[in-house]
KOLVO-578686 format. One record per residue (C-alpha): x, y, z; residue number from 1. Coordinates in pm, whole numbers, plus 32768, in hexadecimal, padded with zeros to 4 digits. Layout:
X:Y:Z:NUM
...
This chain:
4449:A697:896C:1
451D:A611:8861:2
4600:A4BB:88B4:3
46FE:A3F9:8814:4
46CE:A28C:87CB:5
47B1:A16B:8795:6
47C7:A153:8621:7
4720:9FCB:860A:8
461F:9F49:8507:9
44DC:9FFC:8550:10
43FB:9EEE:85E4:11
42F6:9E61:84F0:12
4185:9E93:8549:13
4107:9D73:861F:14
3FE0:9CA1:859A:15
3F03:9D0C:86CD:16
3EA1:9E58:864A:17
3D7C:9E9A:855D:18
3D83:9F74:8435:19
3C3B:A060:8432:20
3C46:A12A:8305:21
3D50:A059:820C:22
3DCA:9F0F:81CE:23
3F29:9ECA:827D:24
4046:9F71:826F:25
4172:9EA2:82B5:26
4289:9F69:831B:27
4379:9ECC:8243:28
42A3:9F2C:80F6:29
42E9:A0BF:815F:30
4449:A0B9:8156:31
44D6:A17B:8085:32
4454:A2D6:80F6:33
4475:A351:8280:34
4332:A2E4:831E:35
4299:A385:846E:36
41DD:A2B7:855C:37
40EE:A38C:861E:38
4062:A2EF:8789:39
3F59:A3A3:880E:40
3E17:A347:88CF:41
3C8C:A3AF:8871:42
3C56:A454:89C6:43
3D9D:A539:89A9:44
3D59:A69A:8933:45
3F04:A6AD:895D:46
3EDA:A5A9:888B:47
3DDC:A65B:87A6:48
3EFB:A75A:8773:49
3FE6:A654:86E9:50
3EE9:A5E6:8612:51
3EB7:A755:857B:52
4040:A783:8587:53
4086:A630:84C5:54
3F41:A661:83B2:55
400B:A7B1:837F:56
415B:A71E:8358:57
40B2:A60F:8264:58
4014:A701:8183:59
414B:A7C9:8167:60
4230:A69D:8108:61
4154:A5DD:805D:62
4213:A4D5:7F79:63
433A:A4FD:8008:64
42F3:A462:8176:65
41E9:A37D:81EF:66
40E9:A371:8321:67
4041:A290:83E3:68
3F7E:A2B4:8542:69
3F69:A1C5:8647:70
3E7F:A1CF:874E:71
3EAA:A153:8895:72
3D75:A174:898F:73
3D71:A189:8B00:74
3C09:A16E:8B78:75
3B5F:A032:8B42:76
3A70:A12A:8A5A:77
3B91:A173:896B:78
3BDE:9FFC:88DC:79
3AED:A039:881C:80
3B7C:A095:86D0:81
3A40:A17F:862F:82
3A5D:A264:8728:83
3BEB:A297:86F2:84
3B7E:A2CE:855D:85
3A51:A3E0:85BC:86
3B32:A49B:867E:87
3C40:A4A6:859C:88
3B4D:A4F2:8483:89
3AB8:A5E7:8564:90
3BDE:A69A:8570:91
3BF5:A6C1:840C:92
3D30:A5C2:83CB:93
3D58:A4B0:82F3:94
3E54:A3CE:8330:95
3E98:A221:8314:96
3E1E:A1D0:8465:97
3E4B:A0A7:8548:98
3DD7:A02E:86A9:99
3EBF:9F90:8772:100
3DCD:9F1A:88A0:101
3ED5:9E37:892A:102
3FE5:9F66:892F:103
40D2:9E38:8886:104
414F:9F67:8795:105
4186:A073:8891:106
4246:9F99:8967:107
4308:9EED:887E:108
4363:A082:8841:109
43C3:A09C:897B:110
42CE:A1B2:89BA:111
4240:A24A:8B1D:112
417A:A392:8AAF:113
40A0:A40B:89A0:114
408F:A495:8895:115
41C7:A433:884C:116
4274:A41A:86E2:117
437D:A338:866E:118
443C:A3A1:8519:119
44D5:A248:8479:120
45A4:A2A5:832E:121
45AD:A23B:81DB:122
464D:A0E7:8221:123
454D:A0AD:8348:124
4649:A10D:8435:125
45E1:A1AA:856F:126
4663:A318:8586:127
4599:A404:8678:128
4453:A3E6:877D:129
4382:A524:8801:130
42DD:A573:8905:131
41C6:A5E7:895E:132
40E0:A712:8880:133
41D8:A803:886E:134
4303:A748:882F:135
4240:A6CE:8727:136
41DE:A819:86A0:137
434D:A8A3:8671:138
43C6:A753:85E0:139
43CC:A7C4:8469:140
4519:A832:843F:141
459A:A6C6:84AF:142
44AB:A62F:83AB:143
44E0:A70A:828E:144
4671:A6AF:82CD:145
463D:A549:82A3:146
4589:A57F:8191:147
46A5:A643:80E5:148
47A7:A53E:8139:149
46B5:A413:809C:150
466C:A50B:7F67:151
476A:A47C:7E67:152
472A:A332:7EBC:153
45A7:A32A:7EDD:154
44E8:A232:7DD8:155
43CF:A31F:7D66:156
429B:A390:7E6A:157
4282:A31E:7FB8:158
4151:A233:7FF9:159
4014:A370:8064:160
3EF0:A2CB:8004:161
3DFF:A378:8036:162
3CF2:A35F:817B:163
3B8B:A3D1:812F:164
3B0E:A494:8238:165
39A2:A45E:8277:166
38E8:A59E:82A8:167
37C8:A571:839B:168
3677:A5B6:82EA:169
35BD:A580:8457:170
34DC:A675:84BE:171
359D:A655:8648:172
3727:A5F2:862D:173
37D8:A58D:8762:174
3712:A6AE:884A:175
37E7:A710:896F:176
377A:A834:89EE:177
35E6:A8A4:8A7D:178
356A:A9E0:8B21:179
340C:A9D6:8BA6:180
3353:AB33:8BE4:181
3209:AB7E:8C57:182
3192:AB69:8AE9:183
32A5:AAE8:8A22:184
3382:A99F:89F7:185
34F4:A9EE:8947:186
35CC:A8FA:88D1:187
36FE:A8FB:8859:188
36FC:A80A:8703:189
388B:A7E6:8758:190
38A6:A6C1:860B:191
37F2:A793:8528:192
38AB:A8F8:85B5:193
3765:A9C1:85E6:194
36A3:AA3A:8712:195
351C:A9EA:8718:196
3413:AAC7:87CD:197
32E9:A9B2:881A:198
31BF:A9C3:88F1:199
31C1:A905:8A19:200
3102:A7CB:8935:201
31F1:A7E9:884D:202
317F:A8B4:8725:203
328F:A978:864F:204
3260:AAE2:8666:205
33AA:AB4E:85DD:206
3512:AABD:857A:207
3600:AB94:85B5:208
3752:AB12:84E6:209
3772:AACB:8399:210
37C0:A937:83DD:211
391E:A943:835C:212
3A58:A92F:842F:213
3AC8:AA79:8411:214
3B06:ABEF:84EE:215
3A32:ACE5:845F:216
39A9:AE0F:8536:217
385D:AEA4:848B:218
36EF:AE4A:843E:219
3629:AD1D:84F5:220
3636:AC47:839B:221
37C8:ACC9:831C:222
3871:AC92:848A:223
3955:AB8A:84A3:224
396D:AACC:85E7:225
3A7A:A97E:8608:226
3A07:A861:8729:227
394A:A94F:880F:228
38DF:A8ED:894A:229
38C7:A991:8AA7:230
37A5:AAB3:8A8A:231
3775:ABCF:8B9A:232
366A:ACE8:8B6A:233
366B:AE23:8C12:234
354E:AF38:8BCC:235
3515:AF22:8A43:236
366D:AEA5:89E9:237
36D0:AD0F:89B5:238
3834:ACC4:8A0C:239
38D6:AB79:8968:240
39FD:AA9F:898B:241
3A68:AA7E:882B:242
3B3E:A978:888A:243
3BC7:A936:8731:244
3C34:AA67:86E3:245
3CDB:AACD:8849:246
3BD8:ABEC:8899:247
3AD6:AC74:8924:248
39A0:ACF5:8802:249
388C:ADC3:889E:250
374B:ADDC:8816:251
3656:AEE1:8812:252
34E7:AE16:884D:253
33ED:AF12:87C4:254
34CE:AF44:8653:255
3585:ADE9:8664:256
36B8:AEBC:8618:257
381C:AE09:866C:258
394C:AEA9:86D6:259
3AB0:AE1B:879D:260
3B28:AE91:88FE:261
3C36:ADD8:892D:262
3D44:AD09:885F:263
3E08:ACFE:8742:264
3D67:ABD2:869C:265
3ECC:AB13:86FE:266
3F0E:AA5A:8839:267
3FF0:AB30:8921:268
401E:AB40:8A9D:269
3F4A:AC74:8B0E:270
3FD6:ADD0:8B36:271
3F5D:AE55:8C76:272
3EF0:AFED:8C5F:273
3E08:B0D8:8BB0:274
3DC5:B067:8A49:275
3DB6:B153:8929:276
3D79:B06C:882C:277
3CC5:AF38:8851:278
3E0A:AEAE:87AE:279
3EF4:AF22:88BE:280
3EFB:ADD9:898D:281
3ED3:AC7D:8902:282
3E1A:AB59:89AB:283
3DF1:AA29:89B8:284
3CBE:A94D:8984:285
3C0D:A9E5:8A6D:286
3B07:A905:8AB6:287
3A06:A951:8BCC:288
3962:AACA:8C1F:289
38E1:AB34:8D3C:290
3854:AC98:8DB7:291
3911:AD1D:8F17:292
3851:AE88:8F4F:293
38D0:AF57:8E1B:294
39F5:AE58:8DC4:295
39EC:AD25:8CEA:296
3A9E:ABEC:8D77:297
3B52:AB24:8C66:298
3BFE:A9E5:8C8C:299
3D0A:A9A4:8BA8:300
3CFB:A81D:8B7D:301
3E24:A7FA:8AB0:302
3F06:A931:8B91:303
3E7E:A890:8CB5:304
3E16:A9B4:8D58:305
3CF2:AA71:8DC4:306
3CE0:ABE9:8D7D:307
3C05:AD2F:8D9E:308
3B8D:AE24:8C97:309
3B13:AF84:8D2A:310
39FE:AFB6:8C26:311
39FC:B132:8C54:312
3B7D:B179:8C6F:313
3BDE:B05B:8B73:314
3CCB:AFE0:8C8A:315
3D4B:AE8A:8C7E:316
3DE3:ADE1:8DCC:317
3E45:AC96:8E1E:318
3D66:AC08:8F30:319
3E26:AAA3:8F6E:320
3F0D:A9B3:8ED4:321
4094:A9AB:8EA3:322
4041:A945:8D52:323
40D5:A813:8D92:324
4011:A6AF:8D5B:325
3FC0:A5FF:8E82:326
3EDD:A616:8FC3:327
3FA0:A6D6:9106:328
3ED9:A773:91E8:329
3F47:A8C5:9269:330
3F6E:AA37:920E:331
3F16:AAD9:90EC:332
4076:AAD9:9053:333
40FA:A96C:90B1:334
3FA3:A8BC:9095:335
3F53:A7D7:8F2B:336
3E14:A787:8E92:337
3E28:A664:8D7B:338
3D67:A6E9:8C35:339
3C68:A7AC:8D2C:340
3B35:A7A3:8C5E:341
39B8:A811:8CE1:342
399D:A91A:8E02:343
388B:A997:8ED8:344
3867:AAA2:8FF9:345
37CD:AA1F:9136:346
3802:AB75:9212:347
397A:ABD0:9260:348
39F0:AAAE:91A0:349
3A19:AA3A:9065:350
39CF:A8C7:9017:351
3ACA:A84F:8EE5:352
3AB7:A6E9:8E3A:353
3C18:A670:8DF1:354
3BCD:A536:8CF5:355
3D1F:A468:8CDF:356
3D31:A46C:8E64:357
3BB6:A412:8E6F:358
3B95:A529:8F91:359
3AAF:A655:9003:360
3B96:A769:908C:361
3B2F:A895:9169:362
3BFA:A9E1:9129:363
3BBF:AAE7:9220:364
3B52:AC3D:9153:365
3BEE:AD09:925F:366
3D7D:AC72:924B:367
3D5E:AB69:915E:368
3DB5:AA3C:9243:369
3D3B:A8E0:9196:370
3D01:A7C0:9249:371
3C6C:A684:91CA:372
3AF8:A618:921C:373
3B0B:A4B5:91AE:374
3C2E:A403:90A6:375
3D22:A317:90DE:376
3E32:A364:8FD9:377
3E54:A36D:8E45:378
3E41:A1D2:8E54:379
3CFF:A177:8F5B:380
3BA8:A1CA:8ED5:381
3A83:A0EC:8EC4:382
38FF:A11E:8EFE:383
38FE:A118:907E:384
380E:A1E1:9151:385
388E:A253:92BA:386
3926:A374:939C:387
3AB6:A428:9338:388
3B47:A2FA:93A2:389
3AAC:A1D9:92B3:390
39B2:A2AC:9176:391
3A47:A261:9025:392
3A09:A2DA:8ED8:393
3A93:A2A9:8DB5:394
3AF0:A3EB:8CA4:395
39B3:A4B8:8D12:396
39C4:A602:8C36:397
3880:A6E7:8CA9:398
37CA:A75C:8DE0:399
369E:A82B:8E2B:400
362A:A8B7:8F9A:401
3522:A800:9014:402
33C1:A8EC:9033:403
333D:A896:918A:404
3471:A83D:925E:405
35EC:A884:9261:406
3689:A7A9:9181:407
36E5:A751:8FFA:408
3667:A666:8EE8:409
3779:A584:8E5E:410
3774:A4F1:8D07:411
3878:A404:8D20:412
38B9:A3C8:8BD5:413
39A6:A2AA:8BCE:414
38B9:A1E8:8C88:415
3788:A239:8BEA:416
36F4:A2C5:8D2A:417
363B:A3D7:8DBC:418
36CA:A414:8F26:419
363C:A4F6:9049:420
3751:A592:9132:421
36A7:A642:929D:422
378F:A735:931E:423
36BD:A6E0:9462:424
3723:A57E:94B5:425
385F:A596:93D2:426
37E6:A44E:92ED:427
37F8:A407:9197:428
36B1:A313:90F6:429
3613:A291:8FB2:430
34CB:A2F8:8F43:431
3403:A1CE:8EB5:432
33B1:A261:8D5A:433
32A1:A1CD:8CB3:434
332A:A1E9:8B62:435
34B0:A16F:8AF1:436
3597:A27D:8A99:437
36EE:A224:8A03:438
37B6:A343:8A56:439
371A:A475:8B1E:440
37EB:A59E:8AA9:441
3726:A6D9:8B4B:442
3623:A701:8C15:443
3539:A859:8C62:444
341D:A890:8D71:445
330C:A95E:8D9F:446
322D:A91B:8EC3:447
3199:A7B5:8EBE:448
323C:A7A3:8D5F:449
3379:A6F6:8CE6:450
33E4:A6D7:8BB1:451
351A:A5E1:8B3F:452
35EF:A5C2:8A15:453
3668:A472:89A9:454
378A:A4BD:88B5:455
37A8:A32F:886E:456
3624:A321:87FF:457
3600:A48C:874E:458
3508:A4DE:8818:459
3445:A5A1:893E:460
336D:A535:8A47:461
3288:A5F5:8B22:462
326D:A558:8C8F:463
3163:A5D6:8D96:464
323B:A570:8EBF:465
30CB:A56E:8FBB:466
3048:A46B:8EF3:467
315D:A3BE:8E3B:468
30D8:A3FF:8CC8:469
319E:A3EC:8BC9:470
3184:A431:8A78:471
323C:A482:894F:472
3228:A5E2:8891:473
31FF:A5F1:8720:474
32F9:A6E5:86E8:475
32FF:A725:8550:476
3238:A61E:84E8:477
């Protein structure tokens, strides 16, 4: 939403934060032009939209407006600054970016959500703030009318130096998504857009993508994929989360051919009904995938809901989630997941990780009643092992069933951790890995198997969970 501001002197940038990709930019050296402050946080995919929305608005007025983002991390994982530059690079956006660890800048903003934008006119001024992604989104004709006011008076081109955006040239990029078969490892290469069909050691058999950000349907090495990550496969057909481009690709294993299901390659709130067109209902960032009989399960981590896809009837129906952001319990229509992102199917339930509440929710196939397994809120995580009433995690992302008993594999990516969850006993602990990850983004199982992705490291590791090896798999090299 848009609101008014009092009309004081835009508050300069506090000496806390730390430029990562320019040398400072005092505010009082961009007056002249309007200016947009975009605050938006690493582990957001709302706040991926903004990102997209205000790289779009910079490109289109270009000289005549400038840009800067500020991040502002939650998790104790996000302070650190690289991680705030490879997503935004990841994304595709250049823009001046700076960390404000201390939050000195969003508060002295007066700020309470992200993303949020803050337009400050030519004479640094204060004029406008936005809320949240789709605020954000519609907020060009506002811009574009303070530019027009400031146009006889501007003194030549608005400061848009340029960002370099450093294209990965790693043979794994921020992996996020694994399927294990009996005879095949799949990951999902989300930081270099491309899907890779490996043995279970780790050999390359076939990239499917051609390694650009991009939504192409067609041939294994033209298709286009954009931050994939949650992978389902059903008979001879690969379903992914192409979480960059709002959709859902499908890929046909024995040609490598790609085609789109589902989405418009825009975010959107879903449109429940028989699809024609894969373009008839949006979505957005749908994150995790998960097989239900003949239905795919899709969480959308930035709609904050969980929804079905009837594979045979093309039928899309919402499963839970007002589609508001928070963490009620309750029926399907008043419950709220907060940026739901893996989800796994332990009999009549599914099993959803929301990451900014730090929870594991179970929604009930049959009605779509959610109630929370363990969580204590958007602000209480931590690395704590223990039963509903004390387990703590902090922004865990994926989950896999376990083989031999009921219960899921955790990667808890903020803290670095692989977690075991026993629907049995109802507890929540830490398996002693042998090895250090950095940030466990997906994890796949087959039998004694388990494989994890660390999105931090770039890499993949192969655990045998009898005997605690561990060891790293050689993907591309």
């Amino acid at each position: 939403m848009a609101l008014n501001v009092a009309r004081g002197i835009a508050p300069e940038f506090d000496a806390s934060i730390a430029w990562l990709n320019t040398v400072p930019m005092p505010l009082a050296s961009l007056r002249g032009h309007p200016l947009l402050l975009l605050f938006w946080n690493a582990g957001s995919t709302q706040c991926h939209n903004a990102l997209q929305a205000v790289a779009l608005l910079a490109s289109r007025f270009r000289g005549d407006a400038t840009f800067v983002a500020v991040h502002v991390p939650k998790f104790p994982f996000e302070r650190d600054g690289s991680l705030a530059l490879e997503v935004m690079q990841r994304e595709g956006v250049a823009l001046p970016l700076a960390n404000d660890t201390e939050w000195a800048v969003w508060q002295h903003y007066g700020l309470s959500a992200w993303p949020a934008a803050v337009l400050i006119d030519a004479d640094g001024l204060l004029n406008e703030r936005f809320i949240g992604d789709r605020a954000i989104e519609a907020m060009a004709p506002v811009l574009e009318a303070l530019i027009d006011a400031n146009f006889e008076h501007s003194p030549g081109q608005a400061d848009s130096r340029r960002i370099g955006s450093v294209r990965s040239n790693q043979a794994l990029c921020a992996p996020a998504g694994l399927l294990a078969t009996p005879t095949r490892l799949y990951v999902a290469d989300t930081g270099n857009h491309r899907i890779l069909e490996c043995t279970h050691e780790g050999r390359i058999l076939r990239r499917i993508g051609n390694g650009n950000r991009d939504s192409i349907d067609g041939l294994a090495d033209a298709a286009g994929f954009s931050s994939p990550r949650g992978l389902v496969l059903l008979q001879d057909r690969l379903y992914v989360a192409d979480t960059g481009n709002h959709a859902i690709r499908r890929i046909n294993t024995r040609t490598g051919e790609v085609d789109t299901l589902v989405g418009s390659g825009r975010s959107g709130d879903p449109v429940a009904g028989a699809l024609r067109l894969p373009s008839d209902s949006p979505l957005d960032r749908p994150w995790g995938l998960a097989a239900a009989e003949s239905a795919l399960l899709v969480t959308q981590a930035s709609g904050h809901q969980l929804w079905r896809l009837e594979l045979g009837t093309r039928v899309l129906s919402r499963v839970a989630g007002s589609g508001a952001f928070g963490c009620d319990d309750g029926d399907a229509a008043s419950a709220s997941f907060a940026q739901p992102s893996g989800v796994a199917v332990l009999g009549d339930s599914a099993y959803v990780l929301d990451a900014a509440s730090s929870a594991l929710r179970q929604v009930r196939l049959s009605d779509g009643h959610v109630r929370t397994v363990f969580g204590r809120g958007m602000f209480e995580f931590g690395l704590r092992d223990g039963g509903q009433r004390s387990a703590l995690m902090q922004f865990p992302t994926a989950l896999a069933p376990m083989d031999q008993v009921s219960g899921l594999w955790i990667a808890d990516t903020g803290n670095g951790a692989l977690r075991r969850w026993v629907a049995r006993n109802q507890a929540l602990s830490t398996y002693d890995l042998p090895a250090k990850v950095q940030l466990p983004t997906a994890v796949a199982t087959w039998q004694n198997g388990l494989w994890l992705a660390d999105g931090g490291s770039h890499l993949v590791w192969r655990l045998n969970v009898d005997t605690g090896e561990m060891r790293r798999l050689p993907i591309g090299e």
